[in-house]
C-alpha positions as a Python dict, from the first residue, in 0.01 Angstrom:
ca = {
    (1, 'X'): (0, 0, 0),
    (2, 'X'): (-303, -228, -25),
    (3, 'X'): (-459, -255, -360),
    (4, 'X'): (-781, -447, -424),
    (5, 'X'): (-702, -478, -801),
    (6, 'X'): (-386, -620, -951),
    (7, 'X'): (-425, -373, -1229),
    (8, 'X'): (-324, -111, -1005),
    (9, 'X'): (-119, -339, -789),
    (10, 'X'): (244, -164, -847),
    (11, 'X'): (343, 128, -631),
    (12, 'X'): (543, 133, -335),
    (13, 'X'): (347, 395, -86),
    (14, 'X'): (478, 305, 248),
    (15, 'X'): (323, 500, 576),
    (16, 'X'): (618, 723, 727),
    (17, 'X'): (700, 710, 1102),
    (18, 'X'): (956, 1075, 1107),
    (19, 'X'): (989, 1161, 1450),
    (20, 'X'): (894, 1543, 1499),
    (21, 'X'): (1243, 1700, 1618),
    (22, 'X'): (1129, 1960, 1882),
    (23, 'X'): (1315, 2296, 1818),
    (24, 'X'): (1404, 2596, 2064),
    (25, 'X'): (1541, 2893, 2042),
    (26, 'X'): (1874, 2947, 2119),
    (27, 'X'): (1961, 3162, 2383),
    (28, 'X'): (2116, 3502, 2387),
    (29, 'X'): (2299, 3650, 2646),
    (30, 'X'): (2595, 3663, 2922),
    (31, 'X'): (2327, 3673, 3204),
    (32, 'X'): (2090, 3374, 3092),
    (33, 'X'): (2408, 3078, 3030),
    (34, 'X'): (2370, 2970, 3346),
    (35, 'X'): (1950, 2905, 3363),
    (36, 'X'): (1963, 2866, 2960),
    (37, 'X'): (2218, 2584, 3065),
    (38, 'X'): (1982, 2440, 3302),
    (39, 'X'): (1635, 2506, 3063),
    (40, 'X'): (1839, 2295, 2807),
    (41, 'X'): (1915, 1996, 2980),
    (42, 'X'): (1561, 1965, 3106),
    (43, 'X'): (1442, 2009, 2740),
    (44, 'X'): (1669, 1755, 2655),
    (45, 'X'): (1599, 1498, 2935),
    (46, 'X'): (1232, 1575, 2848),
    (47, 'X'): (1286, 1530, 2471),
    (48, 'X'): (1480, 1175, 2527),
    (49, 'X'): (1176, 1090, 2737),
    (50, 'X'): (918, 1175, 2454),
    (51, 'X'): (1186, 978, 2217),
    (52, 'X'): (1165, 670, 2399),
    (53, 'X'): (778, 670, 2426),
    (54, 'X'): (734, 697, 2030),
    (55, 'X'): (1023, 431, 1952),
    (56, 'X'): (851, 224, 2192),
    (57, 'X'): (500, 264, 2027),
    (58, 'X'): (622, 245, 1718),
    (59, 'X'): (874, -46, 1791),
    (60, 'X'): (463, -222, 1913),
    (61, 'X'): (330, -87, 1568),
    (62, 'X'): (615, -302, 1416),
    (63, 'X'): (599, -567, 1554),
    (64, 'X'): (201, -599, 1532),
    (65, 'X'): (97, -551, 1907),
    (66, 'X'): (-183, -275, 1788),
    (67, 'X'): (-379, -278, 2089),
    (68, 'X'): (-85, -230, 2295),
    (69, 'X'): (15, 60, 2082),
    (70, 'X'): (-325, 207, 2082),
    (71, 'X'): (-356, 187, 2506),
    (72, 'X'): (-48, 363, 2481),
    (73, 'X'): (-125, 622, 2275),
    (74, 'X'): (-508, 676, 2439),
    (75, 'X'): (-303, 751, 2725),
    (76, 'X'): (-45, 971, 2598),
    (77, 'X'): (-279, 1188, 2401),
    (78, 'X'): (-494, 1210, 2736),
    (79, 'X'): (-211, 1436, 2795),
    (80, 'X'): (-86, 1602, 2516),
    (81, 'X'): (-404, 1572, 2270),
    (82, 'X'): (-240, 1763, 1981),
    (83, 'X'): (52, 1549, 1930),
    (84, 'X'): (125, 1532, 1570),
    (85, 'X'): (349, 1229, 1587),
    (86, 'X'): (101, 1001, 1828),
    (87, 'X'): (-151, 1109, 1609),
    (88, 'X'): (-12, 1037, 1306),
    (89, 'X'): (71, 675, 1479),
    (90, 'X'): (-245, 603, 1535),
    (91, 'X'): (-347, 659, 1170),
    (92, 'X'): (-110, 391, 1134),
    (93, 'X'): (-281, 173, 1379),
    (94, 'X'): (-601, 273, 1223),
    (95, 'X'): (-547, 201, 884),
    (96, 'X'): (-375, -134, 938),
    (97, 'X'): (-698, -225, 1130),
    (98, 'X'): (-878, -141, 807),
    (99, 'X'): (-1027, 182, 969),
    (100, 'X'): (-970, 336, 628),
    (101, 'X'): (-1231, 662, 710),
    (102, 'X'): (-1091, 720, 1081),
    (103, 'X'): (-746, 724, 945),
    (104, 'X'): (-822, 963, 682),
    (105, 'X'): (-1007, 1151, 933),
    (106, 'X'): (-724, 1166, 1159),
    (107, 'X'): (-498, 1253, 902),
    (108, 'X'): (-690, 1534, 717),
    (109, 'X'): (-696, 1654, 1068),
    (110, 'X'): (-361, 1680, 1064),
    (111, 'X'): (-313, 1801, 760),
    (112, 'X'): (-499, 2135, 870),
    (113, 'X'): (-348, 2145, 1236),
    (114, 'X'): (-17, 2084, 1086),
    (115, 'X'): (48, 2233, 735),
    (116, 'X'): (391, 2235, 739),
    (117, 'X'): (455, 1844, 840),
    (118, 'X'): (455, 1680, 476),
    (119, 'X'): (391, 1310, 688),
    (120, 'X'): (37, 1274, 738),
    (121, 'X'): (16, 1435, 338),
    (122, 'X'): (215, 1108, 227),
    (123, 'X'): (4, 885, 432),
    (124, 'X'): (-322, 1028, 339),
    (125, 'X'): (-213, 977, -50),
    (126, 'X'): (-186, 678, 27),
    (127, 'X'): (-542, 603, 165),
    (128, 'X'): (-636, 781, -123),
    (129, 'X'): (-462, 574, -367),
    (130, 'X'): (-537, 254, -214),
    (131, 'X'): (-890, 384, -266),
    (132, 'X'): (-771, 457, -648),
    (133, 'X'): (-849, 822, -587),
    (134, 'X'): (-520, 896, -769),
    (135, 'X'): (-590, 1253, -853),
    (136, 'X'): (-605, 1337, -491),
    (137, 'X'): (-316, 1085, -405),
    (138, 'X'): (-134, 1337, -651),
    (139, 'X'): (-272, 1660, -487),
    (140, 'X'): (-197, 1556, -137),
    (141, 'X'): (178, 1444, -299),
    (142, 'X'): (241, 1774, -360),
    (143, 'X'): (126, 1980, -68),
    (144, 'X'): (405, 1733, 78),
    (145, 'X'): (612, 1811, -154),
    (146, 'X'): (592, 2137, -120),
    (147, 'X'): (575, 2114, 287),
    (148, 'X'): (957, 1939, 233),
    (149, 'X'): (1091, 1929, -147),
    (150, 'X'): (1403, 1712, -49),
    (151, 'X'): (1110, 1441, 105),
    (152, 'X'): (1207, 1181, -93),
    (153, 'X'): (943, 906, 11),
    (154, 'X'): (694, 1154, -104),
    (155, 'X'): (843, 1213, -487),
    (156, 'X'): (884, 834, -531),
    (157, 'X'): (523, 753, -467),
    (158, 'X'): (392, 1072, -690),
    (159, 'X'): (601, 878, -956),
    (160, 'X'): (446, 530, -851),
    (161, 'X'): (67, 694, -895),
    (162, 'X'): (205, 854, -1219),
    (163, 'X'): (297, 500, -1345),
    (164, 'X'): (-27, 346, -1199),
    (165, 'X'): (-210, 615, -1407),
    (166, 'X'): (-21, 509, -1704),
    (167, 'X'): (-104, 155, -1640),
    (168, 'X'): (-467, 199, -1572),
    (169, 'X'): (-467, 430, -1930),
    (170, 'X'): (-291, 115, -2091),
    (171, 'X'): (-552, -147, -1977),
    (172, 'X'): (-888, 87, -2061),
    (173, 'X'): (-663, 153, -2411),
    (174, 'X'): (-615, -244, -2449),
    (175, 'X'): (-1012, -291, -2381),
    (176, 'X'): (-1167, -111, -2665),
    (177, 'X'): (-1268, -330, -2924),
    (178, 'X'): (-1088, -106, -3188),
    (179, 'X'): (-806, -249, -3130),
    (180, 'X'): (-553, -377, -3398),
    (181, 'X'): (-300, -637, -3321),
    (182, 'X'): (43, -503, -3358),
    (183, 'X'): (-110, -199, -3085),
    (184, 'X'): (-275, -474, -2888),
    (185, 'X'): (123, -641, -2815),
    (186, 'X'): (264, -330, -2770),
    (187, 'X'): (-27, -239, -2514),
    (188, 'X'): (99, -575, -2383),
    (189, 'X'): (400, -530, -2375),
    (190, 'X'): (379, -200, -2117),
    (191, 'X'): (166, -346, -1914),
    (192, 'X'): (437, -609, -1866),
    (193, 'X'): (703, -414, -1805),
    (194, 'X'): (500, -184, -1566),
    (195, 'X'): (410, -542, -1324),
    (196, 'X'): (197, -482, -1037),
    (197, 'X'): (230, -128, -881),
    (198, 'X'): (43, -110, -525),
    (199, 'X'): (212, -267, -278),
    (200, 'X'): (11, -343, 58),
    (201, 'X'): (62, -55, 354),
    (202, 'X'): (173, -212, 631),
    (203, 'X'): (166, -68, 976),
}
């Protein structure tokens, strides 16, 4: 994640790319086999199309051809304009541009479209912690969280903001003029050990 400061220069938020897994409902039924049979494979075929169209946008994203990416997306959302995962692709594209408000936009957008998705909550933490807005890094860390408990991207970057909190307490602590020596090592000391925390986004 990109950090202006090295003082809060540790934490590993990374922007996720999960692909949305589109879900039907299973059929039910002697009498429907033979259509559901049929309906499946054409939501299949259709879902392998939609697959390749987001690897190949994101395999763009990856490899730094934004504006490629981002025709590609204008178009495909010229189609489907609620698409979750485009969207949340071109928050990607947006932030590494350094749109930083358009991809919170588009994000907090998504957050209220989509609840339930914990991506776009990650990814907006961490706009919000590259902005050192850690207490609503931490808020928008657990609304994923709680969208997906087992999302384990999401639970190690509430414990990097946790540990750039207790670096940031640390250096304000190490500041005051109070300070005695044997408090002032030990001060220095954790800060050592802690190193820098944010680690630049990248797209």
């Amino acid at each position: 994640m990109a950090c202006t400061e090295t003082s809060t220069a540790l934490m590993h938020i990374h922007l996720s790319r999960h692909a949305f897994t589109l879900q039907t409902a299973p059929l039910r039924g002697w009498r429907v086999v033979r259509t559901g049979l049929f309906l499946s494979l054409l939501v299949l075929m259709w879902s392998w199309a939609r697959a390749d169209v987001y690897t190949e946008v994101n395999d763009k994203i990856t490899a730094g051809q934004l504006q490629t990416a981002q025709s590609m997306i204008t178009r495909h959302l010229q189609k489907q304009p609620s698409d979750p995962q485009m969207r949340l692709m071109q928050s990607q594209i947006q932030a590494a541009q350094g749109q930083t408000a358009l991809a919170q936009e588009t994000l907090e957008a998504l957050t209220q479209e989509f609840p339930e998705l914990p991506e776009p909550y990650n990814n907006l933490a961490a706009l919000y912690a590259q902005q050192h807005a850690f207490e609503k890094a931490l808020n928008s860390l657990a609304q994923a969280i709680r969208a997906r408990p087992d999302y384990a991207l999401a639970l190690e970057n509430m414990g990097d903001v946790h540990v750039a909190l207790a670096r940031q307490s640390y250096l304000k602590s190490k500041a005051l003029p109070s300070q005695n020596p044997l408090m002032s090592l030990r001060l220095d000391t954790k800060i050592k050990l802690l190193g820098p925390v944010l680690q630049p986004i990248k797209p």
